[in-house]
Residue frames as a rotation matrix with the C-alpha (Angstrom) as fourth column:
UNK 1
-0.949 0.235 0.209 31.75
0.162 0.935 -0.316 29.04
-0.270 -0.266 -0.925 -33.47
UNK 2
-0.242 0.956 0.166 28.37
-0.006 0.169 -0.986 30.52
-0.970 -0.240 -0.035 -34.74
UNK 3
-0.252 -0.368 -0.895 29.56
-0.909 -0.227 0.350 30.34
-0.332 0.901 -0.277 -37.84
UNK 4
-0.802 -0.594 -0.059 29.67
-0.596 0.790 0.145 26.95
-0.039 0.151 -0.988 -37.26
UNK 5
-0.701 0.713 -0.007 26.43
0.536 0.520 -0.665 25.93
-0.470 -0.470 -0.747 -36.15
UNK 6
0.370 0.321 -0.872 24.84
-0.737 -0.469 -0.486 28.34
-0.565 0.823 0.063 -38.64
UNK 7
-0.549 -0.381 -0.744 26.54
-0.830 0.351 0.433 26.30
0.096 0.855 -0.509 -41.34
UNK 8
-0.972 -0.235 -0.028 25.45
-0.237 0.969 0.075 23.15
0.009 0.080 -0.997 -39.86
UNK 9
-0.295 0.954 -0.056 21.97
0.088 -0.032 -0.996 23.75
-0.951 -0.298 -0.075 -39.00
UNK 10
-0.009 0.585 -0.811 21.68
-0.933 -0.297 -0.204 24.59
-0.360 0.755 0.549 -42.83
UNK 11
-0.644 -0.739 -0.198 23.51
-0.764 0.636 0.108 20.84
0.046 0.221 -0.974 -43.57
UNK 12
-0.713 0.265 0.649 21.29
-0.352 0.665 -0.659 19.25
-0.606 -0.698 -0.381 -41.78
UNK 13
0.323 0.944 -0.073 19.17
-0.633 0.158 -0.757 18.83
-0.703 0.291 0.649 -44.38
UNK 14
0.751 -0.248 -0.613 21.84
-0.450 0.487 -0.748 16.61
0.484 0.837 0.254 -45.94
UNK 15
0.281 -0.560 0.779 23.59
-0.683 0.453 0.573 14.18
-0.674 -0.693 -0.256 -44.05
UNK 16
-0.034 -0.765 -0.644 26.32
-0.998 0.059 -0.018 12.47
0.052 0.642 -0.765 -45.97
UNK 17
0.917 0.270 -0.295 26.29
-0.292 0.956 -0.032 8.73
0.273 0.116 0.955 -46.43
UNK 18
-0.215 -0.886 0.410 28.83
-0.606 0.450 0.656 6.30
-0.766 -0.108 -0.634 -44.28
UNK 19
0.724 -0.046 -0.688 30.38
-0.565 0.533 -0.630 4.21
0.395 0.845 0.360 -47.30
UNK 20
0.042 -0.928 0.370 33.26
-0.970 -0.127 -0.209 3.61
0.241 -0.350 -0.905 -45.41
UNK 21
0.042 0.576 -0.816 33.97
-0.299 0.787 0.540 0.11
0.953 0.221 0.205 -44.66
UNK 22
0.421 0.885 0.198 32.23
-0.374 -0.029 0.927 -1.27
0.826 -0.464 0.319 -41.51
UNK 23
-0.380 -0.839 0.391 34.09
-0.842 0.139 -0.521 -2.02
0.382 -0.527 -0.759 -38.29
UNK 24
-0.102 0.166 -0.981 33.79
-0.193 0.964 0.183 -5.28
0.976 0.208 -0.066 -36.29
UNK 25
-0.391 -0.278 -0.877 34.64
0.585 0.661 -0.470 -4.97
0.711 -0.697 -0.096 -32.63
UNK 26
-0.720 0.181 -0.670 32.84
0.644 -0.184 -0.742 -3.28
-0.258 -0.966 0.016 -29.93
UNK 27
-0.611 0.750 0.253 30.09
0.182 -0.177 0.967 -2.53
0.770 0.637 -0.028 -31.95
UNK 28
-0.704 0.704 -0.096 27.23
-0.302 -0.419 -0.856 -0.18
-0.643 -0.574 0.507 -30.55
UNK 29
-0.146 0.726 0.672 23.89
0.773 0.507 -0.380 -1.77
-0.617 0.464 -0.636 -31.46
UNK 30
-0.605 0.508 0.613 20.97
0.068 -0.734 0.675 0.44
0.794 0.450 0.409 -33.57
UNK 31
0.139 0.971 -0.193 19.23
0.515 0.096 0.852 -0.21
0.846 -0.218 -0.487 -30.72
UNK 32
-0.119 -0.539 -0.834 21.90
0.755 -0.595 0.277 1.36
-0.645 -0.597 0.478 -27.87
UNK 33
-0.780 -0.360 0.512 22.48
0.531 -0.814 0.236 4.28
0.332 0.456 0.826 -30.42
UNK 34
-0.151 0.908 0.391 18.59
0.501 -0.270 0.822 4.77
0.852 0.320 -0.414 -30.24
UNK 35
0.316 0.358 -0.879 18.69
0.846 0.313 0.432 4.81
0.430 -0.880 -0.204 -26.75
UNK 36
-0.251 -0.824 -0.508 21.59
0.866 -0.425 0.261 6.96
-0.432 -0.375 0.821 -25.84
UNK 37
-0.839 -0.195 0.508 20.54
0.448 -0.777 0.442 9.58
0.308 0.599 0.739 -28.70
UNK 38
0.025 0.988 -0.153 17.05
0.614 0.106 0.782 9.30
0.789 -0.113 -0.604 -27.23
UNK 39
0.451 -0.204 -0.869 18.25
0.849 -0.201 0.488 10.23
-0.274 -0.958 0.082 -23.48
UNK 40
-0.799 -0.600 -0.038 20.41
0.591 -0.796 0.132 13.08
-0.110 0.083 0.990 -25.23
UNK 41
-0.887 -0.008 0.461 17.70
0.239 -0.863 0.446 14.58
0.394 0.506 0.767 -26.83
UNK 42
0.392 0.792 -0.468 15.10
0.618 0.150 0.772 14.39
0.681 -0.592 -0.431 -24.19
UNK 43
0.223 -0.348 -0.911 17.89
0.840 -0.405 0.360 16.40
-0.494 -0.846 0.202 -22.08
UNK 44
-0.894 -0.437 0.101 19.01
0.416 -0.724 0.550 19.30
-0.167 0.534 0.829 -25.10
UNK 45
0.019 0.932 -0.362 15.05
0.443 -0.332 -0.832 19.47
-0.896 -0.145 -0.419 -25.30
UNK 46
0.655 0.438 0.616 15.64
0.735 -0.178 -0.654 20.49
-0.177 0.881 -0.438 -29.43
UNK 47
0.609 -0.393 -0.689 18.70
-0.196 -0.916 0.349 22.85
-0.768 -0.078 -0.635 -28.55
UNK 48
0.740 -0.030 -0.672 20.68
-0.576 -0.543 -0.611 23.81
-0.347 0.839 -0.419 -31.81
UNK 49
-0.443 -0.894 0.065 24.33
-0.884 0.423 -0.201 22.22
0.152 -0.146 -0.978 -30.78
UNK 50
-0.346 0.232 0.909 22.40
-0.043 0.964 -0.262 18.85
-0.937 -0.130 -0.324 -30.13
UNK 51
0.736 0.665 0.126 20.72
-0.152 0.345 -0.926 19.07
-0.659 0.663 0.355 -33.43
UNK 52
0.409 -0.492 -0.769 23.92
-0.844 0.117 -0.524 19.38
0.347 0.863 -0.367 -35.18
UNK 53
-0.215 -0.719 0.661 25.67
-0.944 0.325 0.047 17.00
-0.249 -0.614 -0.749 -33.25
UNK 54
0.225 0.798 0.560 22.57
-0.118 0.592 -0.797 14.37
-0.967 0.113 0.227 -34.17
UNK 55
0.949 0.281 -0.143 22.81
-0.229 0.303 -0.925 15.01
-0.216 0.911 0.352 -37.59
UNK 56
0.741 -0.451 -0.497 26.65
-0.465 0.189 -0.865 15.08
0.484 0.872 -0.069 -38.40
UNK 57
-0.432 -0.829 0.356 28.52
-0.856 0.253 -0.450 13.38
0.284 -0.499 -0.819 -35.69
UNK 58
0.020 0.434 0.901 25.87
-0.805 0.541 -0.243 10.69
-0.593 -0.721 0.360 -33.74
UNK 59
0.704 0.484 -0.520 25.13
-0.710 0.440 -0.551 8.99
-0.038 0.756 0.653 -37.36
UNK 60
0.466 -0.726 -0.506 29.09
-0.607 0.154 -0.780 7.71
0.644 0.670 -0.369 -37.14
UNK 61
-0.296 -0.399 0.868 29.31
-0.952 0.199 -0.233 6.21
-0.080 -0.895 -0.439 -33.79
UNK 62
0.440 0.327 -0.836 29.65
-0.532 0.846 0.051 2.53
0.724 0.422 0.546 -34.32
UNK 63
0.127 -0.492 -0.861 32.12
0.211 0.862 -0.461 1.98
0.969 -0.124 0.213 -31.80
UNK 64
0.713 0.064 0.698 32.58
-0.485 -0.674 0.557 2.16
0.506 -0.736 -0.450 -28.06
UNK 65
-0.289 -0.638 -0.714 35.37
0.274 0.660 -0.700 1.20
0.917 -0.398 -0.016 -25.80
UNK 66
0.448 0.801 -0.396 34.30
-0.045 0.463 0.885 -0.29
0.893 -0.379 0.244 -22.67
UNK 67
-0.550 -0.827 0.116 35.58
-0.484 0.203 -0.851 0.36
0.680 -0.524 -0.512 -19.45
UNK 68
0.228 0.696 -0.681 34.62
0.185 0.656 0.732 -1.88
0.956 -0.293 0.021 -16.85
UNK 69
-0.229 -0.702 0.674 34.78
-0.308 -0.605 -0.735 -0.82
0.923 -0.376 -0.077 -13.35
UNK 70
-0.667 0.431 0.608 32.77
-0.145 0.726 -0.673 -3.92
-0.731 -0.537 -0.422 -10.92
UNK 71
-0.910 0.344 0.232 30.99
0.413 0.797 0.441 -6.48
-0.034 0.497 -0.867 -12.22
UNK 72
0.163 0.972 0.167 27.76
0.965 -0.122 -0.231 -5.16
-0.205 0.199 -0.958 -13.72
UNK 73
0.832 0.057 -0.552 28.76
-0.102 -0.962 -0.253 -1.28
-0.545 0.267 -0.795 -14.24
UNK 74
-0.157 -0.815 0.558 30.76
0.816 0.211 0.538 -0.63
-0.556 0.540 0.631 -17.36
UNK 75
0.486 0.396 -0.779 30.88
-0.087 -0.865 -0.494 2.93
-0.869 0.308 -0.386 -19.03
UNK 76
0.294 -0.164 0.942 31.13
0.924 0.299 -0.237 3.02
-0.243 0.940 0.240 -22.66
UNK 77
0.026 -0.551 -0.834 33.40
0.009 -0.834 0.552 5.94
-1.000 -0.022 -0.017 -24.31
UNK 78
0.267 -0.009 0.964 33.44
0.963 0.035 -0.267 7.33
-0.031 0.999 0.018 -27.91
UNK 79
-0.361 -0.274 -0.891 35.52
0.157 -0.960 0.232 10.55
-0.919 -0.056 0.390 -28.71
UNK 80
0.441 0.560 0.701 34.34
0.868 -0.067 -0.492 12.72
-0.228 0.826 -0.515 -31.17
UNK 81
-0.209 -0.377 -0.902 35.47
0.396 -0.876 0.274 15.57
-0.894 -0.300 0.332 -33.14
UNK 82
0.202 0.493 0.846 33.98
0.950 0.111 -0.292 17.76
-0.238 0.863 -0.446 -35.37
UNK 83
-0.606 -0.741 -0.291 35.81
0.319 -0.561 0.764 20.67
-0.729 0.370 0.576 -37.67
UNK 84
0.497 0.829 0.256 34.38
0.685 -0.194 -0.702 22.97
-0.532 0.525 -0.665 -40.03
UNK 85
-0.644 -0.754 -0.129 36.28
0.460 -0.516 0.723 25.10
-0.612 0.406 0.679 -42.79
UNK 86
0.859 0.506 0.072 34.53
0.404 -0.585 -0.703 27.99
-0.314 0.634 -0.707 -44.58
UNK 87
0.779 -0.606 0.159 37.13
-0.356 -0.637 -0.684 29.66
0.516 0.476 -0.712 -46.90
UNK 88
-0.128 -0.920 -0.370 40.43
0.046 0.367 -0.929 29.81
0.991 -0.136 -0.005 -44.88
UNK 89
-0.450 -0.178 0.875 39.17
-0.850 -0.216 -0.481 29.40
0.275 -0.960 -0.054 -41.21
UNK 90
-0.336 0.029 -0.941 38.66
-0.080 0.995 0.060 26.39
0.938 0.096 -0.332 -39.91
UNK 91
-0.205 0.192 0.960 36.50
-0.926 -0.357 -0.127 25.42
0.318 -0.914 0.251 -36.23
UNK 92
-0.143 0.701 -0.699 35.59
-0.373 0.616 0.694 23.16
0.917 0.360 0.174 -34.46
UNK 93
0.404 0.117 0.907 35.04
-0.901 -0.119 0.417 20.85
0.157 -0.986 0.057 -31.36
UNK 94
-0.662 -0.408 -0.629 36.44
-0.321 0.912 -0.255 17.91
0.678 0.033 -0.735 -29.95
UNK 95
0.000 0.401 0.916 34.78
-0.999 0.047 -0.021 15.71
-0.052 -0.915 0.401 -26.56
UNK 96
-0.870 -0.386 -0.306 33.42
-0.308 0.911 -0.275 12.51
0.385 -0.145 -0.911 -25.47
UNK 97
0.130 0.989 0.076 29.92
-0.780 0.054 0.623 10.72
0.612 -0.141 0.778 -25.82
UNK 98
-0.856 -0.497 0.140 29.97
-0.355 0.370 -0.858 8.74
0.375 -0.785 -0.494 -22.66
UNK 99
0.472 0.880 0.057 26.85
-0.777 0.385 0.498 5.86
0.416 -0.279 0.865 -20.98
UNK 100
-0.905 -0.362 -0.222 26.45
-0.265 0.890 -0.371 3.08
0.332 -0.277 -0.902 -18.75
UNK 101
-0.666 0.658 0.352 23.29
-0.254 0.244 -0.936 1.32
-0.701 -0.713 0.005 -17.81
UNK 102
-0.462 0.681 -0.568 21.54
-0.696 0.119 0.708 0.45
0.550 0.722 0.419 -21.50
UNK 103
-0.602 0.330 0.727 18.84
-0.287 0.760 -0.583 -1.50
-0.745 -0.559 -0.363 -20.47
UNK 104
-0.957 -0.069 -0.283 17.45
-0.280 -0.053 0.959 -3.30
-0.081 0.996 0.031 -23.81
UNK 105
-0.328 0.927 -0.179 13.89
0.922 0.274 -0.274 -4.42
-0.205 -0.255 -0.945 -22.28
UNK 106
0.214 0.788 -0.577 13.18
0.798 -0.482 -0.362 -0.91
-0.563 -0.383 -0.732 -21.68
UNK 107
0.497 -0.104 0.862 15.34
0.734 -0.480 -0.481 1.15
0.464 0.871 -0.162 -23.93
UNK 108
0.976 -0.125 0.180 16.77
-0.187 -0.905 0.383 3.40
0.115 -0.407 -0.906 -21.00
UNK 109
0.319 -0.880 -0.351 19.90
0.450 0.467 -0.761 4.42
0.834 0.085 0.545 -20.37
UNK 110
0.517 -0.097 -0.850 20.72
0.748 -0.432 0.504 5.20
-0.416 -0.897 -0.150 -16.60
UNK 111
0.286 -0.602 -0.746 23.43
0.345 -0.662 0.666 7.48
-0.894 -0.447 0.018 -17.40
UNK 112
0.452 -0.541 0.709 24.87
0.892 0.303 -0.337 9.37
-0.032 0.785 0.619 -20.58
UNK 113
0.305 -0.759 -0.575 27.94
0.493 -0.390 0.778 11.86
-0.815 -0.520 0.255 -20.56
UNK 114
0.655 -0.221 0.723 28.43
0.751 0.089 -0.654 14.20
0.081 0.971 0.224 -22.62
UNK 115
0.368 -0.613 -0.699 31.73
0.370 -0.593 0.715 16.46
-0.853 -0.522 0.008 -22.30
UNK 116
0.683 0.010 0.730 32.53
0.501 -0.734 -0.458 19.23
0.532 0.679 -0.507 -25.48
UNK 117
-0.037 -0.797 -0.603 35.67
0.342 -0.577 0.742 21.35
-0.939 -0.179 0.294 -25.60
UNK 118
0.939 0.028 -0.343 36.68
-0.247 -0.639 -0.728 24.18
-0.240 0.769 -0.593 -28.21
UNK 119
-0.359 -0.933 0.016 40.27
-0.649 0.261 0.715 22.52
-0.671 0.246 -0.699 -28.69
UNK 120
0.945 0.049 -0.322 40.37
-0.275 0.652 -0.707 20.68
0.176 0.757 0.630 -32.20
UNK 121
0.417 -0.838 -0.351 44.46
-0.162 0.311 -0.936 20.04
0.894 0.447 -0.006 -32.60
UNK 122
0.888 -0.276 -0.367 46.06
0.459 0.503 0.732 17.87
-0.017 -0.819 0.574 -29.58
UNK 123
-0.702 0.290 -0.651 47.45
0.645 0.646 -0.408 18.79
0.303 -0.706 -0.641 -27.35
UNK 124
-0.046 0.966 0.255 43.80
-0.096 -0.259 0.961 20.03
0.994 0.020 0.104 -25.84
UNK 125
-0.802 0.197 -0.564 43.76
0.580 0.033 -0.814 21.57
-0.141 -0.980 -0.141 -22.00
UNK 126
-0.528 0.449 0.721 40.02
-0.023 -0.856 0.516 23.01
0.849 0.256 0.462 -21.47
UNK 127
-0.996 -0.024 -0.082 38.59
0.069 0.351 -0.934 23.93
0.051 -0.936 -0.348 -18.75
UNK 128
-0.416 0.819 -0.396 34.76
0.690 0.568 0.449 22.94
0.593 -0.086 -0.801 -18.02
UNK 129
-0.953 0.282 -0.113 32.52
-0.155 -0.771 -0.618 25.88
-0.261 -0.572 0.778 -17.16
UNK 130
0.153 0.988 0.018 28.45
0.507 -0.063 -0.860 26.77
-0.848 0.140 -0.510 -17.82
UNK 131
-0.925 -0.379 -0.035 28.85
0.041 -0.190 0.981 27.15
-0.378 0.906 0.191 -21.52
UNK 132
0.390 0.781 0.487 26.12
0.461 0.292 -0.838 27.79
-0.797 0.551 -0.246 -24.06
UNK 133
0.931 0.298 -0.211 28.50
-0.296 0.277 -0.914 28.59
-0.214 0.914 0.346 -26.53
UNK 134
0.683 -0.676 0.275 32.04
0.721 0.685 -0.106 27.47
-0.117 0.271 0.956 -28.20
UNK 135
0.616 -0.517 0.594 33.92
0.529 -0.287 -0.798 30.57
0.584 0.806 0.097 -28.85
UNK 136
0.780 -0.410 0.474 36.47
-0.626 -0.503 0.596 30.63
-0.006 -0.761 -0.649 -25.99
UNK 137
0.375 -0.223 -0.900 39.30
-0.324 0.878 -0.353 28.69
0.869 0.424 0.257 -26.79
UNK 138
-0.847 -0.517 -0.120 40.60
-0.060 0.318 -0.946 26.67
0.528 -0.794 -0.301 -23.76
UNK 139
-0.697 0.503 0.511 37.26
-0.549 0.083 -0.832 26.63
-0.460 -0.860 0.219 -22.57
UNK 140
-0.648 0.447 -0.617 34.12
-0.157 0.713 0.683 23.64
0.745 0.539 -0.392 -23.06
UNK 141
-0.387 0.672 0.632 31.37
-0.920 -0.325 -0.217 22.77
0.060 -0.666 0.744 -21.03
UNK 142
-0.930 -0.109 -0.351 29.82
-0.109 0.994 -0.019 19.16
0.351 0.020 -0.936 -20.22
UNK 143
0.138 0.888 0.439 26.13
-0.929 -0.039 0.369 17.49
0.345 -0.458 0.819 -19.13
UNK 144
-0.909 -0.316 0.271 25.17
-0.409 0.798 -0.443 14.87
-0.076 -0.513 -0.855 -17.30
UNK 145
-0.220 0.870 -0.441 22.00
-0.836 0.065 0.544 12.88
0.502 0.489 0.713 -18.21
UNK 146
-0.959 0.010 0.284 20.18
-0.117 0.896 -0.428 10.40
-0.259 -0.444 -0.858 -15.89
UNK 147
-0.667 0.566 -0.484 17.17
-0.625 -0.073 0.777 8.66
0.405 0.821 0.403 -17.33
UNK 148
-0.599 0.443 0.667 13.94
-0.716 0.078 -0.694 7.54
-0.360 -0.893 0.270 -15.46
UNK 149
0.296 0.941 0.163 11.72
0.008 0.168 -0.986 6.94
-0.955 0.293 0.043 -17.60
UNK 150
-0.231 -0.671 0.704 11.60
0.960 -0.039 0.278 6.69
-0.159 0.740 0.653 -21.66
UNK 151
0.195 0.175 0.965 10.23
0.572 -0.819 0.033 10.23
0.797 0.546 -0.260 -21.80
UNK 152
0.984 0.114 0.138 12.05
0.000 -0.772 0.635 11.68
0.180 -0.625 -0.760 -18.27
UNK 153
0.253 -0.728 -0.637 15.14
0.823 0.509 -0.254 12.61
0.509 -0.460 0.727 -17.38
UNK 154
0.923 -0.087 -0.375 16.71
0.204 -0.716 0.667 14.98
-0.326 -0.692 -0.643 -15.13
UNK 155
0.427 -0.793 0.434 20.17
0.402 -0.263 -0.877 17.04
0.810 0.549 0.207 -16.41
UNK 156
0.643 -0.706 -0.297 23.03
0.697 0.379 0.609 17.96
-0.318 -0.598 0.736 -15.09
UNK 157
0.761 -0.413 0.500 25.75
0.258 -0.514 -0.818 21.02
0.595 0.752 -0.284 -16.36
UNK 158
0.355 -0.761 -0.543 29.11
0.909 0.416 0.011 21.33
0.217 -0.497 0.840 -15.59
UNK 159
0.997 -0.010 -0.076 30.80
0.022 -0.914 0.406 24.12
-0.073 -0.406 -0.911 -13.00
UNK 160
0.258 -0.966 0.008 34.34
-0.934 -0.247 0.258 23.02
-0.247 -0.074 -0.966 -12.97
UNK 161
0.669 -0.243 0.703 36.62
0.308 0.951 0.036 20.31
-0.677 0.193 0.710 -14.32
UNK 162
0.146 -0.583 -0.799 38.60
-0.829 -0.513 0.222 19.73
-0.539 0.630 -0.558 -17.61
UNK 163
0.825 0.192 0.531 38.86
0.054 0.909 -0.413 18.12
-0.562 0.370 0.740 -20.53
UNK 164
0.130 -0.929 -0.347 42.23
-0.667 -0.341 0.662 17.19
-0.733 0.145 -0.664 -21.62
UNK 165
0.942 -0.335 -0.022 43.52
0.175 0.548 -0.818 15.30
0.286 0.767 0.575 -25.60
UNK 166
0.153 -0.987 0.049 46.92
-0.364 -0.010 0.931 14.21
-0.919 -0.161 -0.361 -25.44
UNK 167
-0.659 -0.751 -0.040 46.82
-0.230 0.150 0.962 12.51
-0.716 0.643 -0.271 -28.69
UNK 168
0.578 0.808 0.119 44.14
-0.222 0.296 -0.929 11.57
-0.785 0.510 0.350 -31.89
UNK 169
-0.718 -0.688 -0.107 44.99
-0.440 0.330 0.835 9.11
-0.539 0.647 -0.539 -34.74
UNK 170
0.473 0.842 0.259 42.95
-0.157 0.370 -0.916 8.46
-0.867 0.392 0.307 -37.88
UNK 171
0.049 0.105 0.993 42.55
0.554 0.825 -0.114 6.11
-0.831 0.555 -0.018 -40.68
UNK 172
-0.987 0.085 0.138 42.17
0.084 -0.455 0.886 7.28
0.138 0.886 0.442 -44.13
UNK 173
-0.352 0.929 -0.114 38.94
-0.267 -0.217 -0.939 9.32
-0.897 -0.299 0.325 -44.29
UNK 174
-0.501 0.601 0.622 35.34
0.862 0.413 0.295 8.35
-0.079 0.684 -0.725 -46.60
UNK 175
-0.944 0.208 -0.256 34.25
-0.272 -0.930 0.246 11.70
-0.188 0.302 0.935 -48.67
UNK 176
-0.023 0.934 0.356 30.63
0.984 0.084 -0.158 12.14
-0.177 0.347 -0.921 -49.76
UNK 177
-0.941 0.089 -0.328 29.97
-0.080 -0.996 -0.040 15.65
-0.330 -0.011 0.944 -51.35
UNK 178
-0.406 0.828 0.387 26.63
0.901 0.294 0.318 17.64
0.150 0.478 -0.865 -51.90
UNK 179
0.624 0.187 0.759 27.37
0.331 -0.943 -0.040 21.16
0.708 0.276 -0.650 -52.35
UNK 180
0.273 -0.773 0.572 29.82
-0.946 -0.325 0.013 20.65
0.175 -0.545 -0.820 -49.72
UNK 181
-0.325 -0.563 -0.759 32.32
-0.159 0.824 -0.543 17.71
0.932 -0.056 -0.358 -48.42
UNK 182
0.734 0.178 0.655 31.53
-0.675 0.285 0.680 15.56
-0.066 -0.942 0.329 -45.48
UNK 183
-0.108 -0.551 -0.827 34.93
-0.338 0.803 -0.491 13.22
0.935 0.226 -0.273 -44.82
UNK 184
0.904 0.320 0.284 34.43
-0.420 0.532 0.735 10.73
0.084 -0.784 0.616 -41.95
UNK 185
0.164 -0.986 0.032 37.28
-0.696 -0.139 -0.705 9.48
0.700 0.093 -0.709 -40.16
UNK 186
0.846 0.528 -0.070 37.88
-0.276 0.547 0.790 6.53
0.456 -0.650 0.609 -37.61
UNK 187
-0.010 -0.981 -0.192 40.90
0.128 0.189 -0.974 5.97
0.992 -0.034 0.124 -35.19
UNK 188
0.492 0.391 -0.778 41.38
0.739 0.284 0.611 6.57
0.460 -0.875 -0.149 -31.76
UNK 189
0.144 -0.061 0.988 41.83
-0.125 -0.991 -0.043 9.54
0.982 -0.117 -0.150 -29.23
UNK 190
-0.166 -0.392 -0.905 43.75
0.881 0.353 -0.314 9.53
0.443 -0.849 0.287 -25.76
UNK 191
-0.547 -0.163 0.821 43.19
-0.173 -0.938 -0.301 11.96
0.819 -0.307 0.485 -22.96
UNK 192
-0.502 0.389 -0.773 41.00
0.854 0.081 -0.514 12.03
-0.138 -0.918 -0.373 -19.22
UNK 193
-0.384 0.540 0.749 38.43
-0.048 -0.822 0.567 14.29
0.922 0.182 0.342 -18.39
UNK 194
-0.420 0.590 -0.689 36.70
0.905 0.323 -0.275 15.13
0.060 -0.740 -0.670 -14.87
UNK 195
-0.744 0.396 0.539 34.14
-0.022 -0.820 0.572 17.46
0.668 0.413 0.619 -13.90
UNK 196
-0.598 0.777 -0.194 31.44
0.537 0.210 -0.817 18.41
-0.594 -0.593 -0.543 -11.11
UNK 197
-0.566 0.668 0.483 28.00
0.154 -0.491 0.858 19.50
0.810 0.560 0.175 -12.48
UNK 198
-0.938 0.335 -0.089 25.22
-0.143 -0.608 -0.781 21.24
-0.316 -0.720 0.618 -11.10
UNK 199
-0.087 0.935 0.343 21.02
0.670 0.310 -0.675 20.26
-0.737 0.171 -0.654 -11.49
UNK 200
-0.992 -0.126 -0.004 19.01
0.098 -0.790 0.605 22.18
-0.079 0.600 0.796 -14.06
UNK 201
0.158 -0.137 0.978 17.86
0.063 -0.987 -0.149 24.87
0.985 0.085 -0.147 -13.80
UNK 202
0.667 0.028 0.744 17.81
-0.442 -0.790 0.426 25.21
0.600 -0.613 -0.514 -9.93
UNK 203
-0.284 -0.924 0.256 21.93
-0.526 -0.074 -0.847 24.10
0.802 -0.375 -0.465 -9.01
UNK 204
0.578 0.449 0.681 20.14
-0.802 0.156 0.577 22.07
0.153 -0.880 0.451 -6.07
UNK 205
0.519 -0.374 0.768 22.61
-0.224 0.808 0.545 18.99
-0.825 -0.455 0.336 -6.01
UNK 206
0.184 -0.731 -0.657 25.84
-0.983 -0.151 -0.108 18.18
-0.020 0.665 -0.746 -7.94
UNK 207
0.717 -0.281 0.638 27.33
0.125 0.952 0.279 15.24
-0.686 -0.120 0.718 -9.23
UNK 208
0.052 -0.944 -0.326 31.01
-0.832 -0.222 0.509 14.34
-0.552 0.244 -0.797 -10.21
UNK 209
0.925 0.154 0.346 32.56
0.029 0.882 -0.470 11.92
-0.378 0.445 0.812 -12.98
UNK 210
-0.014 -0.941 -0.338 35.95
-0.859 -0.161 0.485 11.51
-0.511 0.297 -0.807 -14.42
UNK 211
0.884 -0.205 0.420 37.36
0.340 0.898 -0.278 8.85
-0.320 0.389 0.864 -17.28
UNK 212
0.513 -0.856 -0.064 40.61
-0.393 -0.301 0.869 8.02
-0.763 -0.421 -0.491 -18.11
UNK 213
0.789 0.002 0.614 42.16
0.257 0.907 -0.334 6.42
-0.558 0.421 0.715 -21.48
UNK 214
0.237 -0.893 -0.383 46.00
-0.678 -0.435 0.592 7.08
-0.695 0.119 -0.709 -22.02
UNK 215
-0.826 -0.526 0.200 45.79
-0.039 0.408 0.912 4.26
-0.562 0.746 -0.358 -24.46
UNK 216
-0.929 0.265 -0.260 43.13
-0.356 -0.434 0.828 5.73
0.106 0.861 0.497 -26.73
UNK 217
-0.224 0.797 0.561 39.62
0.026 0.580 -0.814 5.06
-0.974 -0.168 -0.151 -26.92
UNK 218
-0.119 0.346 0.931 37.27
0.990 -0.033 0.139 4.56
0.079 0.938 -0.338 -30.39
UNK 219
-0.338 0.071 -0.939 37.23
0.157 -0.979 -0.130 7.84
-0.928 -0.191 0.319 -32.32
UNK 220
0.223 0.410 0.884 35.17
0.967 0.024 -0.255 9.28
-0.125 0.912 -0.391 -35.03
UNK 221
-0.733 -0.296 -0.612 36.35
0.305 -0.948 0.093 12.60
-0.608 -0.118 0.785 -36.65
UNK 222
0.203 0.161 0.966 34.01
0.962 0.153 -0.228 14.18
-0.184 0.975 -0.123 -39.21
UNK 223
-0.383 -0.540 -0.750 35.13
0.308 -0.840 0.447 17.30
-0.871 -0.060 0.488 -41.10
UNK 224
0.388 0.604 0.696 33.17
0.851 0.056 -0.522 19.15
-0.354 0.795 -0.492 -43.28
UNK 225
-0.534 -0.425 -0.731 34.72
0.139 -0.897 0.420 21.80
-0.834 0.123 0.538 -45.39
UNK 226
-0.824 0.158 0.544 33.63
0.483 -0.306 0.820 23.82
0.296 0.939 0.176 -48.95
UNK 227
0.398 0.795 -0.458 30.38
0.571 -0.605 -0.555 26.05
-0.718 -0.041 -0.694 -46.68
């Protein structure tokens, strides 16, 4: 996995173009993306795995599936997975970008989930520990983000749980090369995840979450191979 993030961190200085053609239904704004990516990186504070994540995975999230769970709270779900092939080895991650609360007056988003496993090929049992990096398989790690303000929030990192893929199905993928291939992929990805976290840095109060979606939520794969 530091292979990986080495590779990408050079990438980043080329992010592939979406040609692909443009979905229609549950459509995340530009103005939710802003938000949500905002609240991430106000909590990763510039860390490496958020910067790739920004450059070759966030760019593709058009779609979220909505779960609704009392009138006025609805958490929005997008799986993601993202694969990398130098020569004949191949990494990557899988997870689930996860919010509820966009408020579009102010830009904030009360809440945004993010939950990362080292399992690429379904099925995908990991368990949820204090991770800072990828190269355990069967293990992944998760945050929680709650947002005060547009420039505060307070994090969250996960002690126990699991994130579990039972199935992923994509479309025919959209290539773009530039010294290497970026293919983008859309379709949809079934599985549950729960998880308690712990404050950061000083473990002073935990909070739990869990989502469920045996019939698939929106998924974006992107795979970048030819480092």
């Amino acid at each position: 996995m530091r292979r990986l993030m080495a590779g990408l961190c050079l990438l980043a200085l080329a992010c592939a173009p979406d040609k692909g053609t443009a979905p229609t239904t549950d459509l995340v704004s530009a103005a939710e993306k802003i938000a949500v990516q905002r609240a991430l990186a106000l909590g990763f504070n510039n860390d490496s795995l958020y910067q790739a994540l920004s450059a070759y995975v966030f760019p593709f999230v058009e779609q979220a599936t909505p779960q609704v769970h009392s009138p006025g709270d609805t958490t929005k779900l997008t799986a993601v997975q993202l694969s990398v092939t130098a020569g004949s080895t191949t990494e990557g991650l899988s997870g689930v970008i996860a919010w509820r609360g966009y408020h579009p007056t102010t830009g904030i988003v009360d809440s945004v989930f993010l939950v990362l496993g080292s399992g690429l090929v379904p099925p995908i049992s990991d368990s949820l520990q204090l991770l800072s990096t990828f190269d355990t398989p069967g293990t992944g790690t998760a945050w929680v983000i709650a947002q005060t303000t547009d420039t505060s929030v307070q994090v969250w990192q996960s002690r126990s749980g699991a994130l579990h893929v039972a199935s992923a199905s994509y479309g025919a993928g959209t290539s773009a090369s530039s010294g290497y291939t970026l293919t983008r992929y859309r379709g949809t990805l079934a599985g549950d995840y729960h998880l308690t976290a712990k404050l950061v840095p000083d473990s002073s109060t935990t909070v739990s979450t869990d989502a469920t979606y045996p019939g698939g939520i929106y998924a974006v794969k992107v795979a970048i191979t030819g480092l």
